[in-house]
C-alpha positions in Angstrom: 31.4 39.0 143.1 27.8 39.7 141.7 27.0 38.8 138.6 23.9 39.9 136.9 21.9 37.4 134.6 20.3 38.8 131.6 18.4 37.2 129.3 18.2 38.6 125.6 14.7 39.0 126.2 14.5 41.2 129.4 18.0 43.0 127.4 16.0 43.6 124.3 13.6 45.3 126.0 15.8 47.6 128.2 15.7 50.7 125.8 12.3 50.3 126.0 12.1 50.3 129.6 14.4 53.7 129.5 13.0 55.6 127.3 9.6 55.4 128.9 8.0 53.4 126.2 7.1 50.5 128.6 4.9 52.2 130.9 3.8 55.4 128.8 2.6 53.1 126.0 2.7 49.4 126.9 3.0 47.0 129.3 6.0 45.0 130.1 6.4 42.3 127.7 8.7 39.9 126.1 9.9 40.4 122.7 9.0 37.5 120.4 9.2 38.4 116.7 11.9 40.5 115.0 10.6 43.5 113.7 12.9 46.0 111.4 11.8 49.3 110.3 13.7 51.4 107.7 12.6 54.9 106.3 13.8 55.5 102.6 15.0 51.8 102.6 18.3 52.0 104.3 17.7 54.1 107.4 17.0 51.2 110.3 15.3 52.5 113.3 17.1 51.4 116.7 15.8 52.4 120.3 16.0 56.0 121.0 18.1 56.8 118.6 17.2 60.3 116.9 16.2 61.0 113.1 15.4 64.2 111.1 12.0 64.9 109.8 13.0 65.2 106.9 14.3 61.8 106.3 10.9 60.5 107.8 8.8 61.6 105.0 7.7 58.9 103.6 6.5 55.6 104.8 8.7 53.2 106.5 9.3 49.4 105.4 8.1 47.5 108.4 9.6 43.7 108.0 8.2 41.0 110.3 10.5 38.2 110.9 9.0 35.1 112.2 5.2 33.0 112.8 4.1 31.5 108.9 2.0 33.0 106.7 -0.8 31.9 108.4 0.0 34.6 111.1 -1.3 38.1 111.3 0.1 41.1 112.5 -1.2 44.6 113.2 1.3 47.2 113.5 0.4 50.6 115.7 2.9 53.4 115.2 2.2 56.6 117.8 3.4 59.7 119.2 2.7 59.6 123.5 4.5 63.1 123.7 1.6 65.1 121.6 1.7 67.7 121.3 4.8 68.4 123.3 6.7 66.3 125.7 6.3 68.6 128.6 2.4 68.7 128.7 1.3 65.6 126.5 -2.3 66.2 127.0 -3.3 64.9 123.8 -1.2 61.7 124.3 -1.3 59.3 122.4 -1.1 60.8 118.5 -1.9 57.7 116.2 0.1 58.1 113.4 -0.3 54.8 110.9 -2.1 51.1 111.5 -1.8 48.3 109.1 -3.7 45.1 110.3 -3.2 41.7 108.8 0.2 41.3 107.8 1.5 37.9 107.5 4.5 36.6 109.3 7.9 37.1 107.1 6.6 39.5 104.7 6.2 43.1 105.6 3.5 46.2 106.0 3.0 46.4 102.5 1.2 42.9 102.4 -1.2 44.0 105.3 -4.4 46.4 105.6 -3.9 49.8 106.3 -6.4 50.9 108.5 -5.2 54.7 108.9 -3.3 56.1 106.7 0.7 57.0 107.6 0.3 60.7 108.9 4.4 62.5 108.5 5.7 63.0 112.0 5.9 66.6 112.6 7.0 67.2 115.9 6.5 71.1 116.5 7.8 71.3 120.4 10.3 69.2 122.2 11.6 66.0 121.2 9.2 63.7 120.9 9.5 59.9 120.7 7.7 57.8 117.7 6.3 54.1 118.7 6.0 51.1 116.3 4.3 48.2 118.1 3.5 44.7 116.6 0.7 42.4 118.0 -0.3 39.3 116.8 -3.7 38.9 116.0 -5.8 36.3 116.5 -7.3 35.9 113.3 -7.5 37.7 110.1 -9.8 40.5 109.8 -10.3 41.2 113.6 -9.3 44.2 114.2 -11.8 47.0 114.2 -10.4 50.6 113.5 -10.1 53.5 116.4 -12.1 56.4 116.3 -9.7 59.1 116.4 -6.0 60.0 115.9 -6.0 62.0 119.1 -6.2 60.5 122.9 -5.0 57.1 121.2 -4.6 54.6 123.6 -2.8 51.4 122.2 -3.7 49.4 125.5 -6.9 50.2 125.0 -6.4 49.7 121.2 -4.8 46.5 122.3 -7.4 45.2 124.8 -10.7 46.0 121.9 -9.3 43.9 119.9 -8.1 41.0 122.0 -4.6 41.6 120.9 -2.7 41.0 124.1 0.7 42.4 124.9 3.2 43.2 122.4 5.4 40.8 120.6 7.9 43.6 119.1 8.4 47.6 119.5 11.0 49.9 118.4 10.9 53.9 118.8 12.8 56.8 117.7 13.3 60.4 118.7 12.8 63.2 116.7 12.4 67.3 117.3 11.7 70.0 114.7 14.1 70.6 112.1 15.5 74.0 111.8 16.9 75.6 108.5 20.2 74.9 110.2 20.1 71.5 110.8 18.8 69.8 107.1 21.1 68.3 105.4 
């Protein structure tokens, strides 16, 4: 009998893996921090799991669990289906990043470099990407030049950020009069 050996590493990072976001928006890497997300203060994000726009209207609480306070985080949170998932040809949309933030405190304690933008997926479902890197010092990370044709390897590889150390994404699509609740 075969047995299959998984670390929680490689099994954290499976969802990713599936829905695309490793290899659409970063390379393979291992997880190393625990980051939690939470729009409206009690609606967690998980992998691939699908929210409504209207309960994504207002910025999320990003907690970092883990490093010191002597450890700085930037957070990159994108759209790589803009402006729909069929032809992406803007991809990626940069919706929010906040440089800075210490280890165990959240977003709030950090820079925002640009300014949360509502996810307002129009066509399609699209997929939204928060990705934490640690930085390698404070005040190092110089902002993009546009919100459009983001590229958070690129992004990543300006500013000597190296590969992720956390990521989490959700779905969403455009919320008829039907569905709000």
């Amino acid at each position: 009998m075969f047995t299959r050996k998984t670390s929680s590493s490689s099994s954290s990072s499976e969802p990713l893996v599936v829905g695309r976001v490793i290899g659409d928006v970063v390379d393979p890497f291992v997880m190393a921090i625990k980051m939690l997300v939470a729009y409206n203060n009690n609606k967690q994000i998980f992998n691939g799991h699908e929210l409504l726009p209207s309960q994504i209207t207002s910025k999320p609480r990003v907690e970092v669990h883990g490093g010191d306070l002597r450890t700085f985080y930037t957070l990159v949170m994108t759209d790589p289906d803009f402006p729909g998932p069929s032809d992406p040809y803007l991809r990626e949309h940069l919706h929010w990043v906040v440089t800075d933030i210490p280890g165990t405190t959240d977003a709030t304690f950090g820079k925002e470099m640009v300014k949360y933008e509502i996810p307002m997926p129009n066509i399609g479902i699209h997929r939204f990407v928060f990705v934490l890197f640690k930085q390698r010092s404070r005040q190092s990370v110089r902002p993009p030049s546009s919100r459009d044709h983001f590229n958070t390897r690129r992004f990543a590889a300006d500013n000597d950020l190296g590969l992720p150390v956390a990521a989490v994404f959700f779905n969403a699509q455009r919320e008829t009069a039907s569905r709000r609740r």
